[in-house]
C-alpha positions, 0 to 999 in steps of 0.5 A, a space after each residue: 524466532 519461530 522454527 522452519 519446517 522444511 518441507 515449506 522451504 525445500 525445493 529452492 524456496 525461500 522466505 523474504 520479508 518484505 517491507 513497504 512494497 517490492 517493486 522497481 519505481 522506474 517501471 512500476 510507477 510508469 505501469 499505474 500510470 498507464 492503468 489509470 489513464 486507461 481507467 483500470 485504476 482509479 485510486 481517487 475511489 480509495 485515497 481521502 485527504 485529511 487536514 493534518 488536525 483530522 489525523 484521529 479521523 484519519 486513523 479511523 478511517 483507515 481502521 473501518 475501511 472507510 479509505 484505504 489510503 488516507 494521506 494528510 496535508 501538512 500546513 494549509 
């Protein structure tokens, strides 16, 4: 554990761990939506697809950058 300085949680703040993001699905997944038919979001320039016997090329992919989301493909 590690000790708390007051002076950063005072005030009514808090520290909240977050884990695999912290949004409401019914609303935000409508939002990225709308932000890629409007072209604000093209997640095809940041997501890859890796046969699952390319894993290791996946994973250092993702460790330089190269993509920012790989996603594997199970099965053919």
């Amino acid at each position: 554990m590690h000790p708390l300085d007051m002076d950063h949680v005072g005030f009514a703040r808090g520290i909240k761990g977050v884990v695999m993001g912290d949004s409401n699905p019914q609303t935000f997944v409508p939002y990225l939506a709308s932000l890629h038919a409007q072209g604000k979001l093209p997640y095809d320039r940041f997501v890859k697809f890796y046969d699952f016997s390319d894993i290791n090329q996946a994973i250092a992919d993702s460790k330089s950058g190269e993509v920012i989301k790989p996603i594997l493909r199970m099965g053919s």
